[in-house]
C-alpha positions in Angstrom: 222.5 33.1 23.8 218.2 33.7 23.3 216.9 36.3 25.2 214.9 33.7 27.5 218.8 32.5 28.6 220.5 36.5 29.4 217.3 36.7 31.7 217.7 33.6 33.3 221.5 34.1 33.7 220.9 37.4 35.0 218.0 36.6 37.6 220.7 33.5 38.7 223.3 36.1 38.8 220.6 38.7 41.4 219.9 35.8 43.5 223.0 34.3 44.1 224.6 38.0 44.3 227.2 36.6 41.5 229.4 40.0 41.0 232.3 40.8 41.1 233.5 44.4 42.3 236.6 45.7 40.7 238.3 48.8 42.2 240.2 52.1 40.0 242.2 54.8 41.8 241.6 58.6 41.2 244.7 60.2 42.1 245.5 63.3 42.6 248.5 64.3 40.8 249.7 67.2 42.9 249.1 65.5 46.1 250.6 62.4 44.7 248.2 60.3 46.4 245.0 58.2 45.8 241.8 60.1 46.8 239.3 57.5 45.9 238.2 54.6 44.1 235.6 54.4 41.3 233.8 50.9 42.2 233.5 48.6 38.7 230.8 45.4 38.5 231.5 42.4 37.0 229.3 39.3 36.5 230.8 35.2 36.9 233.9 35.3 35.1 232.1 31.5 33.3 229.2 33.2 32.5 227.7 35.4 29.2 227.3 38.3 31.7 230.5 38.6 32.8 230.7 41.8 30.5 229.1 45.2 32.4 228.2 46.1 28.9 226.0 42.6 28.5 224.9 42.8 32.0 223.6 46.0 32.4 221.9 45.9 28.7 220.2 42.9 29.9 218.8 44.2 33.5 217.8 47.6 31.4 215.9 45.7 28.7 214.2 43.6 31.8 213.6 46.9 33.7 216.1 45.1 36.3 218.0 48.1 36.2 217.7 49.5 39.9 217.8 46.2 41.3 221.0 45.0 39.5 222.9 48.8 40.5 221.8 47.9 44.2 223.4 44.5 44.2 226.6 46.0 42.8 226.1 49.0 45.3 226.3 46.4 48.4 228.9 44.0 46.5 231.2 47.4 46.2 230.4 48.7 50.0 231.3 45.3 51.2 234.7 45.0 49.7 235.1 48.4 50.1 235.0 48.1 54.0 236.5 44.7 54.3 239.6 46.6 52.6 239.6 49.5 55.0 240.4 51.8 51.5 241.4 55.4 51.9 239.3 58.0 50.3 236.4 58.3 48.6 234.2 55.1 47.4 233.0 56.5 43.6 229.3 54.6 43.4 228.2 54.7 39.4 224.4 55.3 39.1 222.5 55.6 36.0 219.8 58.7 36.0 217.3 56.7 34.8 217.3 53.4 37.3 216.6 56.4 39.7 213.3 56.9 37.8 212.3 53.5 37.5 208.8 52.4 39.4 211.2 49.9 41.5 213.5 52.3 43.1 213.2 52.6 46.8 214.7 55.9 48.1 217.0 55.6 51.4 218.5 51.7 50.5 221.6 53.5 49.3 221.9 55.6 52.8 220.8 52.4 54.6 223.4 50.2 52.8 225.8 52.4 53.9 224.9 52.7 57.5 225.1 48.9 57.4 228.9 48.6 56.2 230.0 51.5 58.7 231.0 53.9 55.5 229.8 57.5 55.8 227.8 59.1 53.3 230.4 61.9 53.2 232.9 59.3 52.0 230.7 58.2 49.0 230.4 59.9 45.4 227.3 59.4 43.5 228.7 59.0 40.2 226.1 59.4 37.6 226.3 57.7 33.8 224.2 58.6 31.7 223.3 56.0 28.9 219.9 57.1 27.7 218.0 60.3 26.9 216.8 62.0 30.4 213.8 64.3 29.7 212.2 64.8 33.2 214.3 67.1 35.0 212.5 68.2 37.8 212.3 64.0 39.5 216.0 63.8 38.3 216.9 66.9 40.6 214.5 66.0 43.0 216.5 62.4 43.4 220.0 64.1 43.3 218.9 67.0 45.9 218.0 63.9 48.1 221.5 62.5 47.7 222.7 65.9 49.0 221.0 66.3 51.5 222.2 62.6 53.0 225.6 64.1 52.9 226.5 62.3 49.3 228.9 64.5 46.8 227.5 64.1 43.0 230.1 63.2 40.0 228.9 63.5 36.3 230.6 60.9 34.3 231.6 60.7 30.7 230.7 64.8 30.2 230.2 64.9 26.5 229.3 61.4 25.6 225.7 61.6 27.1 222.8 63.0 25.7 222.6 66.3 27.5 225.8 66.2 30.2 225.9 69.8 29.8 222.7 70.7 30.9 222.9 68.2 33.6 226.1 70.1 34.8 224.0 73.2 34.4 220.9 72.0 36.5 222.6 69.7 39.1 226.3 71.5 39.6 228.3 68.1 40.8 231.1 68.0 42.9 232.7 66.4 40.3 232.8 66.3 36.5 234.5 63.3 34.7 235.4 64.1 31.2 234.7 61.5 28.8 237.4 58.8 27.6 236.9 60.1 23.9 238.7 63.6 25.0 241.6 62.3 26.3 242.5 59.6 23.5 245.4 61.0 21.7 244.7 64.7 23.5 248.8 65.3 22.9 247.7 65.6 19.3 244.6 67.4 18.9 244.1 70.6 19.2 240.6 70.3 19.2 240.5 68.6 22.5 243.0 70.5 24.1 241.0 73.7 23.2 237.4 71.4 24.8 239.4 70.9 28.1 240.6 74.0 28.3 237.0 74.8 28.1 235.5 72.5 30.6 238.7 73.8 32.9 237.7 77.3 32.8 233.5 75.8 33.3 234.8 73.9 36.4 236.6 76.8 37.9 233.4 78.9 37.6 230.9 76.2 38.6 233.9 75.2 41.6 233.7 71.3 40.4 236.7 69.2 40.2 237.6 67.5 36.9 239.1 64.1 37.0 240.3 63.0 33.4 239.6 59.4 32.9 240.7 56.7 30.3 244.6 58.0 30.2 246.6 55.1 28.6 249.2 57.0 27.6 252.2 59.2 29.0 251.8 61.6 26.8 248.3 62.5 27.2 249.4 62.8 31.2 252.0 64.9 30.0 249.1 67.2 28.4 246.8 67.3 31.2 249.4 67.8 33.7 250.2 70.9 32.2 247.1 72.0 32.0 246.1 72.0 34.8 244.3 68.4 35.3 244.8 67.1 38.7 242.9 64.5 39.3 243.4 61.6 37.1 242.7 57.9 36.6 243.3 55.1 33.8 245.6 52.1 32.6 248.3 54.1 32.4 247.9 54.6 36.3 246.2 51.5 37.3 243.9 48.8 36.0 240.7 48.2 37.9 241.7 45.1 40.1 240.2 43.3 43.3 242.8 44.2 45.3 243.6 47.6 44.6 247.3 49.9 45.8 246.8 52.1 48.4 249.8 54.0 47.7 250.2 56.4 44.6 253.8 56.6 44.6 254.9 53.8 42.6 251.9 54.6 40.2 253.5 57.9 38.9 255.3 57.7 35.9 258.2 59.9 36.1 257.0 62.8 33.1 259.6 64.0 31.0 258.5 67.3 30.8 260.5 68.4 27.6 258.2 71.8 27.1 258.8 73.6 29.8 262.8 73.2 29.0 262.5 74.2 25.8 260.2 77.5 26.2 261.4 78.7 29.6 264.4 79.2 32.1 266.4 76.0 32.9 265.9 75.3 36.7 263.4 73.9 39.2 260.8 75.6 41.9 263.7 76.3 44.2 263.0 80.2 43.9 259.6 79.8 45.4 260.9 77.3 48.7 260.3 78.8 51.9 261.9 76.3 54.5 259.1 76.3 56.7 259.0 73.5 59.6 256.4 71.2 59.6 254.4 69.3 62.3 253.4 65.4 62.9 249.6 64.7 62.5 249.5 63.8 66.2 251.3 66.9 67.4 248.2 68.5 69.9 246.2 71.4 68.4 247.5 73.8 70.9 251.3 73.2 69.7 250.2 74.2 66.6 248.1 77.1 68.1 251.3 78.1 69.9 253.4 77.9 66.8 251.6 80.6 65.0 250.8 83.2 67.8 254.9 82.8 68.2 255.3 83.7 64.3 253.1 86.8 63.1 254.3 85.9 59.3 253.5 82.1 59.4 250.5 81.6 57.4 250.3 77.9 56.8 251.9 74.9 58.2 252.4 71.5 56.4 251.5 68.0 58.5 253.5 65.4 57.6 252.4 61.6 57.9 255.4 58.7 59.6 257.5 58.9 56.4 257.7 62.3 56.2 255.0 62.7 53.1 252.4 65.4 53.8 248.9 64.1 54.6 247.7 67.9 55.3 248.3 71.4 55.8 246.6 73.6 58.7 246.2 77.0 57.8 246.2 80.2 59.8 242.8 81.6 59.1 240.6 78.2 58.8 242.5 77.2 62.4 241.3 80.7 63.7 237.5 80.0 62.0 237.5 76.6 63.8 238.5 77.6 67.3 236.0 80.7 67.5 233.2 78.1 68.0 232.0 77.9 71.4 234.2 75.9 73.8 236.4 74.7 71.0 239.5 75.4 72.2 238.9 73.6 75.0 237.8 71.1 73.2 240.1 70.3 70.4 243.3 71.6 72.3 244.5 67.9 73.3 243.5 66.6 70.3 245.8 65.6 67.3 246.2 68.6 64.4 244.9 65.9 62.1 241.4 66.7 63.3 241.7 70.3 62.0 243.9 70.0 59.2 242.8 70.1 56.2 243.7 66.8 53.7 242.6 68.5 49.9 245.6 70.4 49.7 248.3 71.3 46.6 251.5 69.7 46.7 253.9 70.5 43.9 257.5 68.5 42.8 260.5 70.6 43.0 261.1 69.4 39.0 257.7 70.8 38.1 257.6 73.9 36.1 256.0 77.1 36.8 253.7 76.9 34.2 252.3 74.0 35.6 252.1 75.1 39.1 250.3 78.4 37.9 247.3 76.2 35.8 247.6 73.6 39.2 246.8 76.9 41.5 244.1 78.2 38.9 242.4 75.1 38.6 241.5 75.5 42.8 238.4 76.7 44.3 237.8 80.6 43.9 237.8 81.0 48.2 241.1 78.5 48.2 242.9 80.0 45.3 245.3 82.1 47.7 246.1 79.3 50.0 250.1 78.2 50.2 251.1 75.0 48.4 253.2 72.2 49.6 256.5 71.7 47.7 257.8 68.1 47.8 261.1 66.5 46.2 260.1 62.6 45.3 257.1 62.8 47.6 258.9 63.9 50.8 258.2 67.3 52.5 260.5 70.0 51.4 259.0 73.6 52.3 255.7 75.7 51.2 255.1 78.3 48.5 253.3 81.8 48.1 250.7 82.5 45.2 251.9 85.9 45.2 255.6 84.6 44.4 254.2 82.4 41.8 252.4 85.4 40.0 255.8 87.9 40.4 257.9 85.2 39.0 254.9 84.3 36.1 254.8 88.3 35.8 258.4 88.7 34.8 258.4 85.5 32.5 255.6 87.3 30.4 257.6 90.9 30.2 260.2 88.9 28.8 258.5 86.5 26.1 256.5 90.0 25.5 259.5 91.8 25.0 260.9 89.3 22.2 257.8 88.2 20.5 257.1 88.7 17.4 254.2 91.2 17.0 252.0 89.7 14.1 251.8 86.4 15.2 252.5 87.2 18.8 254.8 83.8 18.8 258.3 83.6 20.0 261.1 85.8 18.2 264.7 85.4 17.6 266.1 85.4 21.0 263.7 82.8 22.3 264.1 80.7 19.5 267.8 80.5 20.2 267.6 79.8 23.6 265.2 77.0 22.3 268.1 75.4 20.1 270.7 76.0 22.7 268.5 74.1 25.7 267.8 71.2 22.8 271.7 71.0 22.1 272.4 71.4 26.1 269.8 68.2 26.7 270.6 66.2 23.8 267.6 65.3 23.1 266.3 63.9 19.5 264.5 66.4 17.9 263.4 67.4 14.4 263.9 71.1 13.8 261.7 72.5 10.5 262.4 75.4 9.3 259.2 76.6 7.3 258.7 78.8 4.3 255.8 80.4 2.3 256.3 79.7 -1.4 255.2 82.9 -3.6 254.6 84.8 -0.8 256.6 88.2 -2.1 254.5 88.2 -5.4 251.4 87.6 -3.5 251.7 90.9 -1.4 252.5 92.5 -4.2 249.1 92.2 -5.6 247.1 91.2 -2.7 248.0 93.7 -0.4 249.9 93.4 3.1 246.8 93.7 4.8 246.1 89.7 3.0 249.6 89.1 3.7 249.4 89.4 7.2 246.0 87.4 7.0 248.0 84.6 5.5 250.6 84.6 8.0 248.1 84.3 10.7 246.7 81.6 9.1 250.0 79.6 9.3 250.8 80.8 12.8 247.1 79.1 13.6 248.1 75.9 11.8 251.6 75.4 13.1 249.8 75.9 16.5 247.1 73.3 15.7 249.5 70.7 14.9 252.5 71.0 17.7 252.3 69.1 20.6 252.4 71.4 23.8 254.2 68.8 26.1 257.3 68.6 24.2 257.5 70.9 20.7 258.1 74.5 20.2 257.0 77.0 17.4 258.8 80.6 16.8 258.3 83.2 14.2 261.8 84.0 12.5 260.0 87.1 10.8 258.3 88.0 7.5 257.1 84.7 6.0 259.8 82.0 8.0 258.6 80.6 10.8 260.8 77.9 13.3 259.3 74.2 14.7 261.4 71.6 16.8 259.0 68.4 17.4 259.6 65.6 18.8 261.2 62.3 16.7 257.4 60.3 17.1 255.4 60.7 13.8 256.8 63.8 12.5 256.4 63.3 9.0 252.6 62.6 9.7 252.0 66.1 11.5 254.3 68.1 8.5 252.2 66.3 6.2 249.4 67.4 7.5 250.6 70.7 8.7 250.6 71.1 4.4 247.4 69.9 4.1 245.9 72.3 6.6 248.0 75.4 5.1 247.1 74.2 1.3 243.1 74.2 2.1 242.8 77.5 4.6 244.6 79.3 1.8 241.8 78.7 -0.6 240.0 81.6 1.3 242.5 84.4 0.3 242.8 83.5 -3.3 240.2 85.9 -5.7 238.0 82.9 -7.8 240.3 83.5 -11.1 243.5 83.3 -9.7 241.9 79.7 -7.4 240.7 78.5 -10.9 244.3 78.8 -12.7 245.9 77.5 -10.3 248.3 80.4 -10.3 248.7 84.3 -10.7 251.0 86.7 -12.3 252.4 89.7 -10.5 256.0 91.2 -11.0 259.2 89.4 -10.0 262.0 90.8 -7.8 263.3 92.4 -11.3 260.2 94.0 -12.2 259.4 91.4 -15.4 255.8 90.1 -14.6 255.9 86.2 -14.5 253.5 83.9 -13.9 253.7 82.2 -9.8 251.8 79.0 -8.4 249.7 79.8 -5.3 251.0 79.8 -2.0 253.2 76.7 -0.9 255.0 75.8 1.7 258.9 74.5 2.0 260.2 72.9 5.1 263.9 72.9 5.7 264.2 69.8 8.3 267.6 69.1 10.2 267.1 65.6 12.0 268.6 66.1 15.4 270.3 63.2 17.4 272.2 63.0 20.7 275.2 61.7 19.3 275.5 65.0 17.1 274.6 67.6 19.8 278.1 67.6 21.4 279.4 69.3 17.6 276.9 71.8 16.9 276.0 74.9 18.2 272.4 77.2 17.8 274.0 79.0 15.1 275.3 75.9 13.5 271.8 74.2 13.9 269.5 77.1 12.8 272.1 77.8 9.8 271.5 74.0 8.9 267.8 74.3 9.2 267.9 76.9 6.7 270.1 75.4 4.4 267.5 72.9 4.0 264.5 75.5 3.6 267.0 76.5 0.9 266.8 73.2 -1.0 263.1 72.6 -0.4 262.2 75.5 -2.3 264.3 74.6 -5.1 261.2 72.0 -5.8 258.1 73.4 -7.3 255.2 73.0 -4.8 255.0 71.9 -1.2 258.2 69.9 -0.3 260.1 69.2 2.5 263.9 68.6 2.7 265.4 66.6 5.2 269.4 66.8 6.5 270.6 64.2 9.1 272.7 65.1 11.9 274.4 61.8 11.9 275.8 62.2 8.3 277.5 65.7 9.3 281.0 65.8 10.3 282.2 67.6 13.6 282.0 71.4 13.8 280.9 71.1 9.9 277.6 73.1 9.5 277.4 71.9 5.3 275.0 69.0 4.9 276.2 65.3 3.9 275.2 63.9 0.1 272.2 62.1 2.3 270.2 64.9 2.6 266.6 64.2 0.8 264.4 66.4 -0.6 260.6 65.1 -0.5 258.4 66.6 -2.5 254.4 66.4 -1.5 250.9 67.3 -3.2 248.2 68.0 -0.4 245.2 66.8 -1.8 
């Protein structure tokens, strides 16, 4: 298609007003609900354009730019309306059709007016394509958007050209992390630890991150424990026409295999307080009432027709409300729903309270202390206290502090068996690896302990880097033996590569003779000096199925795993030895003739 063509299609495609506006939830994954849309243009489905890639690179090369966004600004408010959707409309707007000689300030607010949607209802969502160098218009554009009563979202925060100094200068109600992050975030580090960062940035700047682009359960799994609550995706929902209204049957039901694995069996129950609740048309002075009769009731949940909550009203921001002038007087007949308010935290019963504590810390600085909403399948089960969450988190941490090891500051021996004993209890498939440092006597003995501890830092770092926190586990036996259980997908990939990380941070503790031979000499556990290859790792691997959990015990199962260390290390070099479950025989702890032993050379 020439040039001359995309330009005519695309001028047919303006006057016509050819798009076609696809709709994405954001949903809030502690409320379980949708709290907005982000609005998606398409062109004809029969024509070049249909793409918003090949459409918007046309309008931008024909300076069209502004006048395409507007047309898919009314196309969106349009649908939007006819639909009657809940929440917020997300409206994408690029920085620099803002700047272009054809934009007219006020359509937007007009537009609005026209289709009967508030401006406190809409997001300007801004996508940043190109380099932005003036500033000073750009926040003189936004500023105007605020002060119409429009929230800001940054989108994509890391692909653009200088997101982070637009988060800096403009501080958005929103900040949309960029597809790239999330991809595969249950096996990066690296992006967990970027999150984590723009988390903590978020809670300081009090913006709300929404992780976009999430295709796959496990990289839910991640951000839900986290601390990422507002979410959108494939996984959740594909853009459509027609798009749910309710989030329920979008949630996937997350196996949530960590938390079982690292703390106490058991649910939220400890933190239920079987508070009543009130209908959203109960009258404000019922509600008023309820609290002058209770002295200890700080919070009350507002429930929708099925029972879900749609709200909570609490004590203080009820108070704040009704010392206006003639307010009481004024709202007392009216429904609670007026007053409550609807961005609250509702937890599931099944969560865990790891995830409820980054939920609660990923809030507001002035909301931080409010009570949360706890929910079994979406219906309304009681409230909770921050201060019981804390206690409860407080004693969790005396107790992993109490039995961690204090190098590595990973979990010891006690927590390691309750680890195997919760595995064997859930019969889950599991790969247990128990891991080894080749050479690693004779290296102390002429390194020092001081390097020695260096080195097992190093391999407490890498066994970190390459576990995957929604579902594995890593422990710290003692001296130089450390303990993983992963999960069954692509284990041999991350042990592989767990070698390779361990063979080329090594390099740095190694003086340049002993890095050039290869090896080092230093005396052996009789006192004879002998000549030892540099550090190596053996992994002992016990392949764990259901069917075999019923005939084992922890003992059984960590005495396996280090059978197979055992055998590893009987080949030179990294190796790893793996012994199936299914080839043992009941209550037998000795491995079958099927055990393997795989010997590796990290490159």
């Amino acid at each position: 298609m020439t040039t001359t063509e995309q330009l005519s299609a695309l001028s047919s495609i303006l006057a016509q007003g050819a798009l076609h506006s696809l709709f994405q939830p954001i949903i809030s994954l502690s409320a379980r609900r949708i709290v907005g849309y982000e609005a998606l243009s398409r062109g004809p489905s029969n024509s070049p354009l249909h793409s918003p890639i090949a459409l918007f690179a046309v309008a931008r090369q024909a300076e069209r730019l502004s006048e395409l966004e507007m047309a898919c600004r009314r196309s969106a408010c349009r649908r939007f309306n006819e639909q009657q959707l809940p929440g917020k409309l997300f409206l994408n707007v690029s920085p620099e059709s803002l700047l272009e000689a054809a934009h007219q300030p006020g359509r937007t607010l007009q537009l609005l007016q026209d289709f009967g949607i508030p401006p406190s209802q809409v997001v300007i969502e801004l996508t940043e394509q190109t380099p932005i160098d003036d500033f000073q218009l750009l926040q003189k554009a936004l500023h105007h958007y605020r002060a119409m009563g429009f929230s800001i979202a940054l989108d994509d925060l890391g692909a653009g050209y200088s997101s982070l100094r637009l988060w800096s200068e403009l501080r958005p109600d929103y900040v949309k992390i960029d597809r790239h992050f999330i991809d595969g975030i249950h096996q990066d580090a690296l992006k967990r630890e970027f999150v984590g960062s723009i988390l903590q940035i978020a809670r300081a700047s009090r913006a709300q991150v929404i992780a976009e682009g999430i295709e796959l359960p496990e990289e839910l799994e991640v951000l839900t424990e986290m601390g990422v609550d507002l979410v959108q995706g494939y996984l959740l929902c594909r853009p459509q026409e027609q798009p749910p209204r309710d989030a329920h049957p979008m949630m996937p039901k997350l196996d949530n295999p960590a938390a079982s694995l690292t703390e106490e069996a058991g649910d939220l129950s400890a933190l239920l307080n079987e508070q009543p609740a009130v209908a959203r048309d109960t009258p404000t002075a019922t509600v008023l009432e309820a609290f002058r009769r209770q002295a200890n009731l700080n919070s009350l949940a507002v429930l929708d027709e099925l029972d879900q909550p749609c709200g909570i009203v609490h004590r203080h921001s009820l108070s704040d409300a009704l010392l206006k002038p003639f307010a009481t007087d004024l709202f007392a007949r009216k429904p609670i729903s007026r007053l409550m308010n609807d961005d609250f935290l509702a937890v599931e019963l099944s969560q865990s309270l790891q995830q409820v504590s980054r939920l609660i810390t990923s809030r507001a600085r002035q909301r931080i202390e409010e009570d949360f909403i706890i929910t079994l399948n979406g219906s309304y089960l009681g409230l909770g206290r921050v201060i019981d969450v804390l206690k409860l988190i407080t004693e969790l941490k005396i107790q992993q502090a109490r039995y961690a090891n204090p190098l590595t500051l990973l979990p010891g021996n006690v927590p390691i068996q309750q680890c195997l004993t919760r595995l064997l209890q859930q019969q889950r498939e599991s790969v247990i690896c128990y891991v080894d440092i080749d050479s690693f006597k004779p290296f102390n003995d002429i390194y020092g302990y001081g390097r020695g501890d260096e080195v097992l830092l190093c391999l407490a770092q890498c066994l970190n880097d390459r576990i995957d926190p929604s579902r594995d586990f890593v422990g710290h036996i003692g001296g130089d033996d450390f303990l993983l259980v992963l999960g069954p997908q692509d284990w041999r990939k991350r042990l592989n590569q767990l070698l390779e990380d361990f063979h080329s941070q090594c390099r740095r503790f190694y003086r340049s003779e002993h890095l050039e031979a290869g090896c080092f000499i230093a005396p052996n556990r009789q006192g004879v000096r002998q000549e030892f290859a540099l550090l190596s790792l053996s992994i002992g691997v016990v392949h764990l199925y259901p069917q075999a959990c019923e005939h084992l015990d922890a003992s059984q199962l960590a005495e396996l795993a280090s059978q197979a260390k055992h055998h590893a290390k009987n080949v030179p070099g990294h190796s790893i030895h793996v012994i199936d479950s299914l080839a043992l025989k009941p209550r037998d702890s000795h491995p079958a003739p099927s055990a393997r032993t795989l010997p590796t050379a990290p490159a």
